[in-house]
N, C-alpha and C positions, 0 to 999 in steps of 0.2 A: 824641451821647455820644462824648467822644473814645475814640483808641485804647486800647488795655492796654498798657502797659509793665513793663516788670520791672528790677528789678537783679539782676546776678548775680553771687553771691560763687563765688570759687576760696577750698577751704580746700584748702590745701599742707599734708598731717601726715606722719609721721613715716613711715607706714606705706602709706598711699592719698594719691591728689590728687583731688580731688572738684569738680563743680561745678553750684551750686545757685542757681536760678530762685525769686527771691522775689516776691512781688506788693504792691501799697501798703498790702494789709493786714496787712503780715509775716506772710502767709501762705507756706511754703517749699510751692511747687506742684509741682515737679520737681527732681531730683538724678540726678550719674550718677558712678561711683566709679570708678577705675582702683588696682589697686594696683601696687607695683613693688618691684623686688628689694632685700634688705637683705645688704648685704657685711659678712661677717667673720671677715678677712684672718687677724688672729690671738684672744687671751684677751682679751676690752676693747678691744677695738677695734671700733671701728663706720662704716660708711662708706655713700652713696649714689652712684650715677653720675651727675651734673647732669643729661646728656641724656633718662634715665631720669626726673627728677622733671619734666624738660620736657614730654618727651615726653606722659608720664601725666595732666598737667595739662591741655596742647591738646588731648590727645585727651579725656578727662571734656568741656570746656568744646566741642570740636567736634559731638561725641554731642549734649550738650544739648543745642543749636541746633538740629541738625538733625532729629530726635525731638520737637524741641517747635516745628518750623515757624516758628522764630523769623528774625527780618530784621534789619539793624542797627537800622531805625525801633522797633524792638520793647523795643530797650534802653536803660534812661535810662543805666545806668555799671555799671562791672564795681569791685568790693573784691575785696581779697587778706587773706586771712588765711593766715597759715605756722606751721611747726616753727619757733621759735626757738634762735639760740644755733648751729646748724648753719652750718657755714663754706664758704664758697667762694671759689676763686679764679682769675679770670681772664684773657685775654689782650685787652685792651681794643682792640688792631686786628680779631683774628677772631673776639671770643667763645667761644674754646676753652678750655674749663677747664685748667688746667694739671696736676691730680689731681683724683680722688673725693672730694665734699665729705665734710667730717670731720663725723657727727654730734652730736646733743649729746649723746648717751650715753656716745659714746669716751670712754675715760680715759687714749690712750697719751699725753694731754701733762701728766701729773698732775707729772712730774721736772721739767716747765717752771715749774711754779707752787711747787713745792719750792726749787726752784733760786733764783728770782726775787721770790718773796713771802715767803720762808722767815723773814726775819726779823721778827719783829711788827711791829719801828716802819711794816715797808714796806706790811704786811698792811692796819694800821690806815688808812696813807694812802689805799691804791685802795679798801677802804670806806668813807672819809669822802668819798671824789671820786665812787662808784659806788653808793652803796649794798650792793652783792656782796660778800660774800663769796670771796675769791682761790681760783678751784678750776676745774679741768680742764673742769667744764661751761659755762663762759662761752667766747667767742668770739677771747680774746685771744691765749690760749696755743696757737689753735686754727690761727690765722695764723701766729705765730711758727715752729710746728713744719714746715710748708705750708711756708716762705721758705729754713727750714736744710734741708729734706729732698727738695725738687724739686728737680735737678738747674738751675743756673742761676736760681732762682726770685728769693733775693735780690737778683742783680746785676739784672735786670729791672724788678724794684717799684720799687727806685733811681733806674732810666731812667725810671719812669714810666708803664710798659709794662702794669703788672699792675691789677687792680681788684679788688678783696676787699667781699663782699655775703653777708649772709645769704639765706635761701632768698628773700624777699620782693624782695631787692635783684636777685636773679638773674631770677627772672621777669618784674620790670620792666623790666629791663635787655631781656630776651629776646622781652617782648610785642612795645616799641618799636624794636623794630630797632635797638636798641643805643644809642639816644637818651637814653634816660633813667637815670642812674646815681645810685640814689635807694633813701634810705631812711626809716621815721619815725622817729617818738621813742621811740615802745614798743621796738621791736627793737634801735634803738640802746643803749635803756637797759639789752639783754642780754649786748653784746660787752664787757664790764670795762674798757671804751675813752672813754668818753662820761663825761662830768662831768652827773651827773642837776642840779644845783644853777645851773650855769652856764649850763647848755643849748648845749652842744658837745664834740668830741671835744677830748681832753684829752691835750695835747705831753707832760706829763711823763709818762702813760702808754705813750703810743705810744711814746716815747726806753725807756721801760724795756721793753718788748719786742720795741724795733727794727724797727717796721711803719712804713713812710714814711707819711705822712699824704696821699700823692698817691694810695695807694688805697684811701683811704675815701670812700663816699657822701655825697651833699650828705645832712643830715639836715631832712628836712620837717613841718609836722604829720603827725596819722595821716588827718586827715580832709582831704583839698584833694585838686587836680588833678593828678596825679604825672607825666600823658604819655597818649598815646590808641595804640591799637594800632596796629601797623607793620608786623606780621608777616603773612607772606603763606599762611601757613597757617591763616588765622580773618579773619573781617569786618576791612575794615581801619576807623580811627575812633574807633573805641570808646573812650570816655572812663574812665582809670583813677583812680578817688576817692578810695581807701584802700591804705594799708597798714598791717596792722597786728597786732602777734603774736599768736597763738592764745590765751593764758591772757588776755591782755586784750580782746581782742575777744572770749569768751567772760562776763568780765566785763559789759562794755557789751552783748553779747546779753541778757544777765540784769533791766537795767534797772535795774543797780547804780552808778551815778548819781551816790550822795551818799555821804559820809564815816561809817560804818559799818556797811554792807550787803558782805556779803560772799559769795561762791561758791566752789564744790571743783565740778572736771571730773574725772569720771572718765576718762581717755583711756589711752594708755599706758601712762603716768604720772598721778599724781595733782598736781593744782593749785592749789593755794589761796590766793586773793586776798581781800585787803580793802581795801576804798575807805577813804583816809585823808583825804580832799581834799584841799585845794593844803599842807598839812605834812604832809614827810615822816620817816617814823617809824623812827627807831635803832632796832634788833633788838639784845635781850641774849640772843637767846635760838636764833642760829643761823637767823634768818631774813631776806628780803633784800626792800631796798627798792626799789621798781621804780616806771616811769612807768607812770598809767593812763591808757588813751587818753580822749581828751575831744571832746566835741561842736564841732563849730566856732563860734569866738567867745565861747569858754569863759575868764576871765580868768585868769591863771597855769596853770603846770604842776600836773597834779594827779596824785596817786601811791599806791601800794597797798603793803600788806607782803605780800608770796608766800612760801609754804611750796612746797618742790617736793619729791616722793615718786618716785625715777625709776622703779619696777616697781609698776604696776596694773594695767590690762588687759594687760601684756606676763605677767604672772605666769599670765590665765588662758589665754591664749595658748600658754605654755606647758605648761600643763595637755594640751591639744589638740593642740600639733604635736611635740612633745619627748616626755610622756611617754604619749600617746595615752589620756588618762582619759577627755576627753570628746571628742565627734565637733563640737560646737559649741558656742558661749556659752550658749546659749538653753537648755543641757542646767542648768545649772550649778544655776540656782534647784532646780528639782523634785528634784537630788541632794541639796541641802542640806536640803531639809524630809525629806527620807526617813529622818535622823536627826536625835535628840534634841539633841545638841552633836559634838564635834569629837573627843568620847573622851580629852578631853586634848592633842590635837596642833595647834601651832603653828606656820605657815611664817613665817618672816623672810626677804621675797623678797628681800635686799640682794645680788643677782646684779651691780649694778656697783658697791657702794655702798651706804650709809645717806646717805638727802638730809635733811632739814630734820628736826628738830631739831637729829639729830645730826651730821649730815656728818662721816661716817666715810669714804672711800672705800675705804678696804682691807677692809671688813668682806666678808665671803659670805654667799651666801645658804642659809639651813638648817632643814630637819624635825625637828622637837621631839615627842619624846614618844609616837613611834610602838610599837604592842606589837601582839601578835600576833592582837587583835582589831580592830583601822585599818585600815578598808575604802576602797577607791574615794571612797563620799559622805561620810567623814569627812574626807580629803585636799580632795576638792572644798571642802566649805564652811570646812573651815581657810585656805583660798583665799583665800575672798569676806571672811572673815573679816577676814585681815592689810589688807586694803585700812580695811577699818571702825575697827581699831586704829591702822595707820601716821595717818589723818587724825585719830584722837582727840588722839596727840602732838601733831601740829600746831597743833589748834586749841585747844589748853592754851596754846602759847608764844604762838599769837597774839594771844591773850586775855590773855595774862602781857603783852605786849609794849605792846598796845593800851591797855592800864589800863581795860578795861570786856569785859563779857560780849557773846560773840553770840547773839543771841537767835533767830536764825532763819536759818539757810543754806538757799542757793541751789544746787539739783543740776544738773548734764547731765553728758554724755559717756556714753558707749557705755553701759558698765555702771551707768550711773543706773538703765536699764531694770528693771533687779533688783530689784523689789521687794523679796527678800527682804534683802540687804543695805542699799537701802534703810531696811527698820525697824531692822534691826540698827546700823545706823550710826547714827539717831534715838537708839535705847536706850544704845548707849553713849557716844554725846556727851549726852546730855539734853539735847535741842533741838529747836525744829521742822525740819523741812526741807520743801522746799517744791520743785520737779519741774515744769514746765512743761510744759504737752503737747505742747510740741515742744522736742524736748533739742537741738536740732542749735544751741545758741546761738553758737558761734563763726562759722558761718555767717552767723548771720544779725545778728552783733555785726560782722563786714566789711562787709554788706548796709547796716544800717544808718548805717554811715559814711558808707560812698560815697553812699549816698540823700540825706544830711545838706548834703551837700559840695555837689550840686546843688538843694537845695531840692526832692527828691522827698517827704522827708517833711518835717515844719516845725518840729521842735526836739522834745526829749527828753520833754515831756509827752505828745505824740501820740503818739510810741513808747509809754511807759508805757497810752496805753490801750489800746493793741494786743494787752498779753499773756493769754493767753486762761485761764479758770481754772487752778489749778494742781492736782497732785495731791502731797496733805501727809501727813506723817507723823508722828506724835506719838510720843514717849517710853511705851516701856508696859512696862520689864522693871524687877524687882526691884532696887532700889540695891544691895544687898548682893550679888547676882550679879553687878553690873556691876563692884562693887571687886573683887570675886576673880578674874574675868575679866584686867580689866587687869592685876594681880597677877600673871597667868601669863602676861601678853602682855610685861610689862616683865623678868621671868625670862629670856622668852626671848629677848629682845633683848638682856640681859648679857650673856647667853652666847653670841651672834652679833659683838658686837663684837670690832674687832681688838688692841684695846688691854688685852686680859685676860693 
């Protein structure tokens, strides 16, 4: 019997860098999380230290190793899955960043996009060329501000000097000893830079917000051979298969495949993807068209519409560290059944923004409806709630947008856990949902690229018989409850926005 081998995906998020041990039965056998510091310098603004998601990353993927007695014979290839849309910029002689990557949350470069997109006819063009929607969360305006605001940064990028990479880009960069200056399609197709249509970075972009084109990344598939490790703080060798963003490699963990299967991650934020297959789908409805990563020797580019929700588990997060409700996540369910309803109160977590449908970003975020009998566990499950409402918006537009119903979503991310939000989300979408017993899909959606890329596993039907039963949730609450619900849920998002 030959040896055991593994792949091991690195997920790079927002908030931890983790690294996880799969086995050829997409089984995830081991994991190890690092988390690392979130900077905020000033109101909306948002920042990481590279070294910091460096650092956090080798250290998760050194632990594994060494925890799990593993050897480089042990490894078929390492996937990357990342935070998308987060900016970085570097000194392409020493690999010094030149500033704190700009996260995707920041908003200080929303005057950029104001300034530069403001007119519609210009709007229209970067989403006819992007897919995207023109907005401070994408990666263009993310460099721009990076070029005018580091001292000397412009004259630099000019010489040539500078390299601009998403987190995926940067890790690659940092495995291979600097070898490798490399990005895919998925993440490319996040920077508002990239022509999804052509399949390349796009000069009349880059001319409109003045990024030389000498610091962008070769863009590769998501699934091939990107560089093998270099670095001398981890096995050197190791072959790198994937790259590829978090909301689509959680996609492709899903086993979402074909042109209308569809997924929402609970993560941070909330994500919502639908396979469209190789046609890509105009949004009237405030939602954005993005590359899906594909299997190698997949014919054309294939492509999904994304809803993006920027406060979901950042909402219960701060439940926990801001306003000390609860001591953990894991509290949140058992508050929410200890009452009947919410008592009437609403949160609209729009703390940087309303994202998809509505893409507001001046909106705030706000408590509806409180009175002097709104306890603790009604605050909690108004929580769990908004998360359940903000995704019902979504998959209204994306369902308006698609011209067909979804008949069955696909869960993970953190807060999938929740059953009880779980049925609640069921009951107010009217749908099945369907939960995997292992939620870690974007892990195991980098896993299974990089496995792809080498022939570890043999193409996407043997993945599909991998996934192991699921646990489902059927609609079971009164319709007429669910209209008055939303009733009060879209109330209270009039009155959140900033346009009143």
């Amino acid at each position: 019997m030959g040896k055991t081998r593994y792949v091991i995906a690195l997920d790079q998020g927002t908030t931890s860098s983790r690294a996880v041990l799969v086995n050829r039965r997409g089984r995830i056998v081991a994991s190890v999380s690092r988390p690392f510091r979130q900077i905020y310098p000033k109101p909306g603004w948002v920042e990481h230290d590279p070294t910091d998601i460096l650092s956090s990353q080798l250290g998760a993927l050194t632990e594994l190793l060494v925890s799990n007695d593993l050897t480089p014979s042990d490894v078929e290839c390492i996937g990357i899955a990342n935070q998308r849309e987060t900016t970085l910029v570097w000194d392409r002689a020493t690999g010094r960043p030149v500033c704190n990557a700009l996260v995707w949350q920041c908003r200080r470069t929303a005057p950029i996009i104001e300034r530069l997109c403001g007119d519609e006819r210009v709007a229209a063009d970067v989403r006819a060329r992007t897919g995207l929607i023109p907005d401070a969360y994408f990666s263009a305006s993310k460099i721009a501000w990076i070029l005018d605001n580091v001292p000397g940064a412009r004259e630099r990028a000019r010489a040539g000097e500078l390299a601009f990479g998403t987190v995926d880009s940067w890790l690659a960069w940092s495995l291979t000893g600097g070898r490798a200056h490399v990005t895919d399609v998925t993440n490319a197709s996040r920077t508002m830079l990239y022509n999804i249509h052509e399949g390349r970075w796009d000069q009349t972009l880059l001319d409109l917000f003045d990024i030389p084109s000498s610091m962008m990344p070769e863009v590769l598939p998501t699934s091939c051979v990107f560089g093998a490790t270099a670095n001398p703080s981890i096995p050197l060798g190791l072959p790198i298969c994937s790259l590829v963003g978090d909301q689509q490699a959680a996609l492709f963990g899903q086993c979402c495949f074909d042109a209308g299967q569809a997924k929402n991650t609970y993560g941070t934020g909330c994500f919502f993807l639908l396979h469209t297959g190789t046609t890509p789908c105009v949004s009237s409805h405030n939602l954005v068209t993005t590359i899906a990563a594909s299997a190698p020797g997949t014919r054309g580019t294939e492509y999904a519409l994304e809803g993006s929700v920027f406060v979901a588990g950042a909402l219960i997060q701060w439940l926990r560290d801001e306003l000390g409700l609860i001591g953990s996540a894991q509290e949140t369910e058992e508050l929410a059944r200890s009452v009947e309803d919410t008592g009437g109160v609403y949160i609209v977590p729009a703390f940087t923004g309303l994202g998809a449908p509505w893409w507001d970003p001046d909106a705030r975020g706000t408590i509806q409806g409180i009175t002097r009998g709104t306890s603790r566990a009604h605050i909690v499950r108004a929580a769990l709630e908004a998360l359940a409402y903000q995704m019902s918006d979504m998959c209204a537009a994306v369902q308006a947008d698609a011209g067909r119903p979804i008949e069955v979503l696909n869960v993970d991310g953190g807060a999938s856990a929740n059953d009880f939000l779980m049925q609640f989300q069921s009951d107010i979408l009217g749908i099945e949902l369907r939960r995997p017993r292992c939620v870690e899909s974007t892990a195991l959606g980098a896993a299974y690229l990089a496995g792809l890329a080498t022939g570890f596993w043999g193409g996407t039907d043997e993945l599909r018989d991998l996934r192991d039963d699921d646990d489902v949730f059927l609609p079971r609450m009164d319709e007429g409850r669910v209209r008055k619900l939303l009733a009060g849920w879209a109330e209270a998002v009039r009155r959140t926005r900033s346009d009143l």
